[in-house]
C-alpha positions as YAML, in Angstrom:
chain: A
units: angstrom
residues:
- id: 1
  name: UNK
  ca: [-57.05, 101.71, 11.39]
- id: 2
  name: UNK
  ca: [-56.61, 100.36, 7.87]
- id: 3
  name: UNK
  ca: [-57.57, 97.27, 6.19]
- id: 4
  name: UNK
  ca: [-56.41, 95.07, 2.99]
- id: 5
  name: UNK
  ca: [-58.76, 92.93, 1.57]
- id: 6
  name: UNK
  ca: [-56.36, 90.59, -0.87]
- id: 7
  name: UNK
  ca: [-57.94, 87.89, -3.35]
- id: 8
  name: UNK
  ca: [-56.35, 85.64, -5.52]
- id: 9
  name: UNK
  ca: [-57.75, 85.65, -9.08]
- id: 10
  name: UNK
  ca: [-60.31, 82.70, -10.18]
- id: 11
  name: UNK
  ca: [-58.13, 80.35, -12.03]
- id: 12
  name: UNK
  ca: [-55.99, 80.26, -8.60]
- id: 13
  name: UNK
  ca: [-58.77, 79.54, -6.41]
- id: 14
  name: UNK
  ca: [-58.52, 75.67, -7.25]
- id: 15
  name: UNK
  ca: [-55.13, 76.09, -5.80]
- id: 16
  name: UNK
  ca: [-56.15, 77.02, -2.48]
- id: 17
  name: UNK
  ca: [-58.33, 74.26, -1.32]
- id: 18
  name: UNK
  ca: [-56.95, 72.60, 1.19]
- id: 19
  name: UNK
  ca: [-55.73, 73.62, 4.47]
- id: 20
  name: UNK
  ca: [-51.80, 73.13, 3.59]
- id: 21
  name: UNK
  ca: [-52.57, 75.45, 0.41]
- id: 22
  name: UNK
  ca: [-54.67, 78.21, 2.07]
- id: 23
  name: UNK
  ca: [-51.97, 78.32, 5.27]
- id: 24
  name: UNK
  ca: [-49.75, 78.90, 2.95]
- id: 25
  name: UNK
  ca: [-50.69, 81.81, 1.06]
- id: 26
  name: UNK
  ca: [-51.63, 83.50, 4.59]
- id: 27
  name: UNK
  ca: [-47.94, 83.11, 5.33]
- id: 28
  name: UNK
  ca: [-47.01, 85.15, 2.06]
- id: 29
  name: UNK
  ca: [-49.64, 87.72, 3.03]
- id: 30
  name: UNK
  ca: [-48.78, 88.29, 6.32]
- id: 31
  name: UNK
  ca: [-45.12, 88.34, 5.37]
- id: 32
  name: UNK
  ca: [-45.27, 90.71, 2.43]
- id: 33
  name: UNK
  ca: [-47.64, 93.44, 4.92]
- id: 34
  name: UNK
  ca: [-44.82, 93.23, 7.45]
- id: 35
  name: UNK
  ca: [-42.04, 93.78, 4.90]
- id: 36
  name: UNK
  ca: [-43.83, 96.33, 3.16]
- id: 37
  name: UNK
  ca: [-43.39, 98.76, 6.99]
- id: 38
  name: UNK
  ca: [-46.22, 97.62, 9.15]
- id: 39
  name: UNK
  ca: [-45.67, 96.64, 12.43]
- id: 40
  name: UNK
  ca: [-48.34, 94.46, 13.01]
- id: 41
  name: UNK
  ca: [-51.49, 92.99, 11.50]
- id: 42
  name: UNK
  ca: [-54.41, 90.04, 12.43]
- id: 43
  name: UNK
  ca: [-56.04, 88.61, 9.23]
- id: 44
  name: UNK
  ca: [-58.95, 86.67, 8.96]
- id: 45
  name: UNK
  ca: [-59.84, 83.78, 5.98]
- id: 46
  name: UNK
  ca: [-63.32, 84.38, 4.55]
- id: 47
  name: UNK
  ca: [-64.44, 81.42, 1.85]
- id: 48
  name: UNK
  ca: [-66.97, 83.12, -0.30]
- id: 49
  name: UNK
  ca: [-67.87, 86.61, -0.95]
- id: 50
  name: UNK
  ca: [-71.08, 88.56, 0.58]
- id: 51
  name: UNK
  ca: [-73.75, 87.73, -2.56]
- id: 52
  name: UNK
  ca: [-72.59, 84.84, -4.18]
- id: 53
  name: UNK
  ca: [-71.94, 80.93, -2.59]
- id: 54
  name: UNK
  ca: [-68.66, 80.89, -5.51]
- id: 55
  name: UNK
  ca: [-65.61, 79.73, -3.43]
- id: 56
  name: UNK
  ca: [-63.25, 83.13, -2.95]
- id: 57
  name: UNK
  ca: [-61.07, 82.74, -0.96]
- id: 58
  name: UNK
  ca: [-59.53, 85.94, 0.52]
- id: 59
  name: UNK
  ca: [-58.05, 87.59, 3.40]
- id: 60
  name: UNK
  ca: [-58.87, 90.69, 5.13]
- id: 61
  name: UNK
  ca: [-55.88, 92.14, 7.17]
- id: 62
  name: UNK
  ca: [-56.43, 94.47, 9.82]
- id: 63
  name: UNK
  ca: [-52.90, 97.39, 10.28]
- id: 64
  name: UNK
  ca: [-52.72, 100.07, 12.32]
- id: 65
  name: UNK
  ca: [-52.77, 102.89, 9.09]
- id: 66
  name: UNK
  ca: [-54.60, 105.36, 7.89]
- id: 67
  name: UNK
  ca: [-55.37, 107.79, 4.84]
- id: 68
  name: UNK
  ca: [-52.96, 106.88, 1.59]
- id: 69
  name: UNK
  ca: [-52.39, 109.17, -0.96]
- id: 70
  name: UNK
  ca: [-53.17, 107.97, -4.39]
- id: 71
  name: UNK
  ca: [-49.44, 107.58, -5.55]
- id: 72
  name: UNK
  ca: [-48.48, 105.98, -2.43]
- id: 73
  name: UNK
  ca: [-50.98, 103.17, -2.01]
- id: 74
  name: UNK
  ca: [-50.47, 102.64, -5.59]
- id: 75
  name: UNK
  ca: [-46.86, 101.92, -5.39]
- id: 76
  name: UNK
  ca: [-47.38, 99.89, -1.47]
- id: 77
  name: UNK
  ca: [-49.55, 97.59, -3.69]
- id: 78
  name: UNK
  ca: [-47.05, 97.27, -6.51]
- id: 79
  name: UNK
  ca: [-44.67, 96.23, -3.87]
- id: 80
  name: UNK
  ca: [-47.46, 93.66, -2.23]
- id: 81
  name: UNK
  ca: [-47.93, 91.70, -5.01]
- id: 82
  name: UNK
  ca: [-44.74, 90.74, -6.23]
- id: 83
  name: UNK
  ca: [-43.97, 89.57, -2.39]
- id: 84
  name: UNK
  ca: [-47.04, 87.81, -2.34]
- id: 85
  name: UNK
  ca: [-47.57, 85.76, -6.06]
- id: 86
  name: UNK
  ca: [-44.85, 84.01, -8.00]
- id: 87
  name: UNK
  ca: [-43.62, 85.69, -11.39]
- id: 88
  name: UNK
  ca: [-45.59, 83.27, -13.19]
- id: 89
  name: UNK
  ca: [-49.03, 84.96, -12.26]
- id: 90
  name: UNK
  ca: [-47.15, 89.04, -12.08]
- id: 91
  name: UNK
  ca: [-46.44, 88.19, -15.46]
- id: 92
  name: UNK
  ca: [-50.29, 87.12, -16.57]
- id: 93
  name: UNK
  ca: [-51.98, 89.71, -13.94]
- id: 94
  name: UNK
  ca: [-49.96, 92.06, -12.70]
- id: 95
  name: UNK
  ca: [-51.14, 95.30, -11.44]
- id: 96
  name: UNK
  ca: [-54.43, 93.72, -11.91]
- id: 97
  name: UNK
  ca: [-54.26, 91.46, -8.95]
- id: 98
  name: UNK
  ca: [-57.19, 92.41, -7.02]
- id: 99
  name: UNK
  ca: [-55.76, 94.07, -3.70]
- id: 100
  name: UNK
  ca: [-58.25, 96.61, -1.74]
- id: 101
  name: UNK
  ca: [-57.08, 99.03, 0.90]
- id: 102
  name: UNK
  ca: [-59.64, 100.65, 2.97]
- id: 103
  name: UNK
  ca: [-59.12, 103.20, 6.34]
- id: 104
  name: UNK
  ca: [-61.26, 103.93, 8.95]
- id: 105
  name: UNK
  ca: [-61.10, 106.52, 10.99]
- id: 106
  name: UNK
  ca: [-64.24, 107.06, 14.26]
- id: 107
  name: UNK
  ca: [-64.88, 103.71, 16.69]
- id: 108
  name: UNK
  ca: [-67.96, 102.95, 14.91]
- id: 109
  name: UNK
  ca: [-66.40, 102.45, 11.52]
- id: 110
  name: UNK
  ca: [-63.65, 100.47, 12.97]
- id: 111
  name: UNK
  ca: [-66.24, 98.36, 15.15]
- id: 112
  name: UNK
  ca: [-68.15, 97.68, 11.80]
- id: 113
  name: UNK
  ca: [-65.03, 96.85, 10.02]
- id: 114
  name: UNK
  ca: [-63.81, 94.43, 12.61]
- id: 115
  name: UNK
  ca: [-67.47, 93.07, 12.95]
- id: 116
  name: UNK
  ca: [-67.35, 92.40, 9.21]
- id: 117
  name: UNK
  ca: [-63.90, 90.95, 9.48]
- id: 118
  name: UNK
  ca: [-64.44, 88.22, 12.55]
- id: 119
  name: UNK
  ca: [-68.39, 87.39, 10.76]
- id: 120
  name: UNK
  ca: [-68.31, 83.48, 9.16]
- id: 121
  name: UNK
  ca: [-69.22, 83.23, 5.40]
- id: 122
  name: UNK
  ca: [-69.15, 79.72, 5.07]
- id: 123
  name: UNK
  ca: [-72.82, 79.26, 6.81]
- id: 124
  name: UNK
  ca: [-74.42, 76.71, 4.36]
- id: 125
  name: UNK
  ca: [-72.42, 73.19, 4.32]
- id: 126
  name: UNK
  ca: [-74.31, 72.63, 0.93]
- id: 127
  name: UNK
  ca: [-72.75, 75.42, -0.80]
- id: 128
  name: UNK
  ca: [-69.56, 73.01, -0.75]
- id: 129
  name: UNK
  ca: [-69.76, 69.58, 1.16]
- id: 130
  name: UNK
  ca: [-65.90, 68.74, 0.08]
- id: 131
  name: UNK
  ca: [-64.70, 71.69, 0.67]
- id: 132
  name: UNK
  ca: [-66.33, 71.95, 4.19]
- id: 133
  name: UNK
  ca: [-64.87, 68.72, 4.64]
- id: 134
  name: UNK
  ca: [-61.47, 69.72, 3.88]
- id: 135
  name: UNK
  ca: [-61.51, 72.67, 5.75]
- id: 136
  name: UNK
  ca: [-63.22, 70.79, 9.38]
- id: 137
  name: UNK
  ca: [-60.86, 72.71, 12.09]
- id: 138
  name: UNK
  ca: [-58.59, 75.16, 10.60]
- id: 139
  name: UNK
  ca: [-58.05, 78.20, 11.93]
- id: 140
  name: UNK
  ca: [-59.76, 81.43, 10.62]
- id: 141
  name: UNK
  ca: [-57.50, 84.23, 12.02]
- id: 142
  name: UNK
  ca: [-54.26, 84.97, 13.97]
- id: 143
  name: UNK
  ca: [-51.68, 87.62, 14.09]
- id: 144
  name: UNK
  ca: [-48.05, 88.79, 13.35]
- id: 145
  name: UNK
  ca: [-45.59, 91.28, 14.35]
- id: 146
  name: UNK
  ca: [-45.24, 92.95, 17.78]
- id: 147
  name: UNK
  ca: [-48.41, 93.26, 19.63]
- id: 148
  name: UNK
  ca: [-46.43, 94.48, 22.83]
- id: 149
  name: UNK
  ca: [-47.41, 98.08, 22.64]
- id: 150
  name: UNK
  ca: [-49.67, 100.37, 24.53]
- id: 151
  name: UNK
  ca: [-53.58, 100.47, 23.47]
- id: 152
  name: UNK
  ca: [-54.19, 102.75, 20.78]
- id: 153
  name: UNK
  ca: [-57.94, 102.82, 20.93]
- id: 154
  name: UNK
  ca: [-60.69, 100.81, 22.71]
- id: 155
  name: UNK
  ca: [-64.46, 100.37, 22.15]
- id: 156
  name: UNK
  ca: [-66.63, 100.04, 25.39]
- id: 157
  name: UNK
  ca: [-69.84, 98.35, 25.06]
- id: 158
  name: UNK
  ca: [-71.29, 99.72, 27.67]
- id: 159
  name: UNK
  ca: [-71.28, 103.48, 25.94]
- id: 160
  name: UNK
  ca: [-74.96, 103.33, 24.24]
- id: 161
  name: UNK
  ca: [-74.05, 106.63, 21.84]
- id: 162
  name: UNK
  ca: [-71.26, 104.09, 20.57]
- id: 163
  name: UNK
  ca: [-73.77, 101.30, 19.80]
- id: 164
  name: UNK
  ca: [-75.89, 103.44, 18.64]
- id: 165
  name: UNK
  ca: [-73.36, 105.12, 16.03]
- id: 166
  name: UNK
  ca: [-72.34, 101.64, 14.96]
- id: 167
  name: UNK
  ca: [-76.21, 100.68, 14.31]
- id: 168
  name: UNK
  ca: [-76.17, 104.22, 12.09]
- id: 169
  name: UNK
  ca: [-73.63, 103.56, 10.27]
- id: 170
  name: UNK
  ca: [-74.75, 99.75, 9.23]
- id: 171
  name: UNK
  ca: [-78.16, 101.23, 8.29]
- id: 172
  name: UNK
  ca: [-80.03, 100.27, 11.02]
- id: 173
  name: UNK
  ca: [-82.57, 102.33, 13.44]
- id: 174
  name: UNK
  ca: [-80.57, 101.91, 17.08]
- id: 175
  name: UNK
  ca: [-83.76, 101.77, 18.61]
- id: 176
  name: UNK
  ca: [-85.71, 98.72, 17.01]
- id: 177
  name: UNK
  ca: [-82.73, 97.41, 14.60]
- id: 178
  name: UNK
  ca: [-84.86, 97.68, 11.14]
- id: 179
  name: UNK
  ca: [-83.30, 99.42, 8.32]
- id: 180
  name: UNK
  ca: [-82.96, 102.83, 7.68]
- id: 181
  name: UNK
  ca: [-84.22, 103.98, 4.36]
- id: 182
  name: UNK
  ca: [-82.68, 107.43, 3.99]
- id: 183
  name: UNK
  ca: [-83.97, 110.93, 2.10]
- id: 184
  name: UNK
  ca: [-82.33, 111.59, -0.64]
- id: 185
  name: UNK
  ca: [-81.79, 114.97, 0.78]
- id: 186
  name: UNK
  ca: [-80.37, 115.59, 4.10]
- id: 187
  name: UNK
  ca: [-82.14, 118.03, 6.05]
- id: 188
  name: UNK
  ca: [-80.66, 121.36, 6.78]
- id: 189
  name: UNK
  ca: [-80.02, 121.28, 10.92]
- id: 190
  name: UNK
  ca: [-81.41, 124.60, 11.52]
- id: 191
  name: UNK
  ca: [-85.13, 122.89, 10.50]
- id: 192
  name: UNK
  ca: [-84.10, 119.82, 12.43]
- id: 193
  name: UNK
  ca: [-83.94, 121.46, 15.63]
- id: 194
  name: UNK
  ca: [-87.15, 123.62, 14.94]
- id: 195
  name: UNK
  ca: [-88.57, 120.67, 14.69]
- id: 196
  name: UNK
  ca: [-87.26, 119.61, 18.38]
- id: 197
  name: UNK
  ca: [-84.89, 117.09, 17.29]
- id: 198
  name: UNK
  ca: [-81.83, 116.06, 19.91]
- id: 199
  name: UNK
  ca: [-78.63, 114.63, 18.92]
- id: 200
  name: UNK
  ca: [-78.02, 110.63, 19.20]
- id: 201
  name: UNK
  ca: [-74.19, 110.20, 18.25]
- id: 202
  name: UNK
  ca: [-71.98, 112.30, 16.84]
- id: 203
  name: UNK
  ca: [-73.64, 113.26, 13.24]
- id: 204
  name: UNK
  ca: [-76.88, 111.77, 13.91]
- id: 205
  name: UNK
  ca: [-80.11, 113.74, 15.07]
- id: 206
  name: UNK
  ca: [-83.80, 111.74, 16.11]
- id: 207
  name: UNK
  ca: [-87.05, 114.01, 15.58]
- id: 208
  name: UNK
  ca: [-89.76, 113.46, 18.46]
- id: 209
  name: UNK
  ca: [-92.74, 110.98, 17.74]
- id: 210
  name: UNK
  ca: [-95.35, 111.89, 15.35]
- id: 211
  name: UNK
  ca: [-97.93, 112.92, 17.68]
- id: 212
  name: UNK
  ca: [-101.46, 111.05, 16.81]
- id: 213
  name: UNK
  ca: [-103.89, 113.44, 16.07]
- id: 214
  name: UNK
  ca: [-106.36, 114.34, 18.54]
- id: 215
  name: UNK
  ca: [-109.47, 112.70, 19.41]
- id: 216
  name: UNK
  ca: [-112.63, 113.53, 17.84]
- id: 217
  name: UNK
  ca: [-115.03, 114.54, 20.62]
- id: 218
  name: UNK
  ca: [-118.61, 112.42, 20.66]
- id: 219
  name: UNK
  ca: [-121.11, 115.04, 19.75]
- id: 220
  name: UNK
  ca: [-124.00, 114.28, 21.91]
- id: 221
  name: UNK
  ca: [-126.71, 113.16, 19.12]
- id: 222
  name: UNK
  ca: [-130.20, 115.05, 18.87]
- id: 223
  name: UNK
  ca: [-131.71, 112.12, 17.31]
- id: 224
  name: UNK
  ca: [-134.27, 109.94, 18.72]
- id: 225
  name: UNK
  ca: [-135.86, 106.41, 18.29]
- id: 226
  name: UNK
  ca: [-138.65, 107.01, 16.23]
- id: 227
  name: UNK
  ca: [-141.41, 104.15, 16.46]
- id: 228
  name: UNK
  ca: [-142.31, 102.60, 13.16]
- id: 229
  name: UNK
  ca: [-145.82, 104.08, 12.61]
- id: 230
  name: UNK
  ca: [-144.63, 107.84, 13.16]
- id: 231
  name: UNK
  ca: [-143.74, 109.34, 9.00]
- id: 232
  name: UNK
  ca: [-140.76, 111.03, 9.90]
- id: 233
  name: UNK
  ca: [-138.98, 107.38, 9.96]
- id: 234
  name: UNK
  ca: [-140.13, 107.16, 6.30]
- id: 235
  name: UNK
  ca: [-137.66, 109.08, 3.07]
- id: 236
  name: UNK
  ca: [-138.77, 111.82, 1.53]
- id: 237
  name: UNK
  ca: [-139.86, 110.20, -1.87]
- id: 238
  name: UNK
  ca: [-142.01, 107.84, 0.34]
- id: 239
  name: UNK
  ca: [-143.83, 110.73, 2.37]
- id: 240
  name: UNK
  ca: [-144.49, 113.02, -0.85]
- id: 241
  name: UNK
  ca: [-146.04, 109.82, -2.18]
- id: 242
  name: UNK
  ca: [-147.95, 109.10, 0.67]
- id: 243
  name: UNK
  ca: [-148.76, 113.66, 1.12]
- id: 244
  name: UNK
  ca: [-150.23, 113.22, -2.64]
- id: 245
  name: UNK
  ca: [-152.05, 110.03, -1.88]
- id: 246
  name: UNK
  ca: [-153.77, 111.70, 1.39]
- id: 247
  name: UNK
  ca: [-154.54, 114.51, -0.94]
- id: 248
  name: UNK
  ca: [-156.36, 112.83, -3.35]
- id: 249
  name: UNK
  ca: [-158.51, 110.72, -0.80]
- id: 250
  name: UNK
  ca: [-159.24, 114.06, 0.92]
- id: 251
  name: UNK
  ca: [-160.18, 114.99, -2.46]
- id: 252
  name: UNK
  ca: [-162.63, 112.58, -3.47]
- id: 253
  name: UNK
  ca: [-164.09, 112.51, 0.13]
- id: 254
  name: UNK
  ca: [-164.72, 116.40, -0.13]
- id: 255
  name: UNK
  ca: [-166.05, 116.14, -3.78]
- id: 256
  name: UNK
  ca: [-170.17, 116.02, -4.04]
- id: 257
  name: UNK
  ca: [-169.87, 115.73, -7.96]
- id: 258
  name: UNK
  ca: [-167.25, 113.07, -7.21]
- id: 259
  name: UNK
  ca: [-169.75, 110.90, -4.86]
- id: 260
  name: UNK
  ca: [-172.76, 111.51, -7.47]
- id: 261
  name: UNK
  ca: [-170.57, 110.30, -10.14]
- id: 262
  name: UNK
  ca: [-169.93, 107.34, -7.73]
- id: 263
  name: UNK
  ca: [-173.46, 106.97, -6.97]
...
């Protein structure tokens, strides 16, 4: 599966305002893909860009294509944009019209491209009140070309190493949905199985839980509730004051020159 992503330059997008205006540039898009050799296409009208709430207007086009070589999808969108713009703008832009081309190859990457294709980008009516107001009911994608031919892929839902390829390759854990935040370096597969990993999707391996370590076992204390009297409760400066104190009392009690001194 391949898709164009074709923008008109800034100083056009005043041009293509209205719904007249923007209906009609889809024509010349859609008309200039078919020319160009492809049988069929859907395109789909996105307003502003991913980071920015700038009007730019542009069209993604969805055509059953592949891998280009450099020469050739440089000459396919030579050809594009002289169908699509009038001489007056080939003539100030030329080759530097912005067209993308993009392919996509496993169900995943085509499930994220459509996904990104179909999602709205006009979410916040502030961004543009006229605008919004101009563009109340007008239709954001549609086809061309012959659509009577046999299915050339499908994506089933219901296949949960799919889903979870597709949440892989948008950067998301398909468990819980939170980003991913990679390792720089990817981990050679022999250490990944060591490890006990097991394969998700095609590509993708999942190491077992952490295992929390072990328990501590209680220790069965030897210590016992000493009553307040008893020394032992006391710290050691405390009892060699009180051992010196006991000596000297013991002293002057044992002392007869002490007590005639006394006396």
């Amino acid at each position: 599966m391949g898709k164009f992503v074709i923008r008109p330059p800034d100083e056009w997008q005043p041009l293509l305002r209205t719904k007249q205006q923007r209906a009609a540039f889809t024509k010349r898009v859609a008309d200039a893909v078919i020319e160009v050799g492809y049988d069929r296409l859907r395109w789909f009208k996105h307003d502003f860009g991913e980071r920015s709430t700038k009007y730019a207007f542009h069209l993604e086009v969805i055509v059953d294509g592949g891998y280009l070589e450099p020469e050739v999808l440089e000459e396919l969108t030579h050809k594009l944009r002289r169908l699509i713009y009038p001489q007056s703008v080939i003539r100030k832009w030329g080759d530097k019209l912005d067209i993308w081309y993009g392919y996509y190859q496993t169900p995943a990457q085509m499930y994220h491209a459509l996904e990104y294709a179909t999602h709205p980008t006009f979410t916040n009516i502030e961004w543009d009140v006229d605008l919004a107001r101009e563009l109340n009911g007008e239709r954001y994608s549609g086809y061309r070309g012959n659509w009577k031919q046999p299915v050339k892929w499908q994506l089933s839902r219901n296949d949960g190493r799919l889903q979870s390829l597709v949440s892989l390759e948008q950067g998301k854990c398909p468990e819980c949905g939170e980003p991913i935040k990679w390792n720089k370096r990817r981990l050679p597969l022999v250490l990944v199985l060591a490890q006990g990993g097991s394969q998700v999707t095609a590509g993708y391996y999942v190491l077992p839980p952490i295992r929390p370590p072990p328990r501590e076992r209680r220790q069965p204390t030897n210590l016992i509730e000493l009553p307040d009297s008893d020394p032992r409760r006391q710290s050691n400066r405390v009892r060699e004051e009180v051992e010196k104190a006991e000596k000297r009392v013991d002293f002057y009690n044992s002392s007869d020159r002490y007590r005639q001194y006394i006396a």
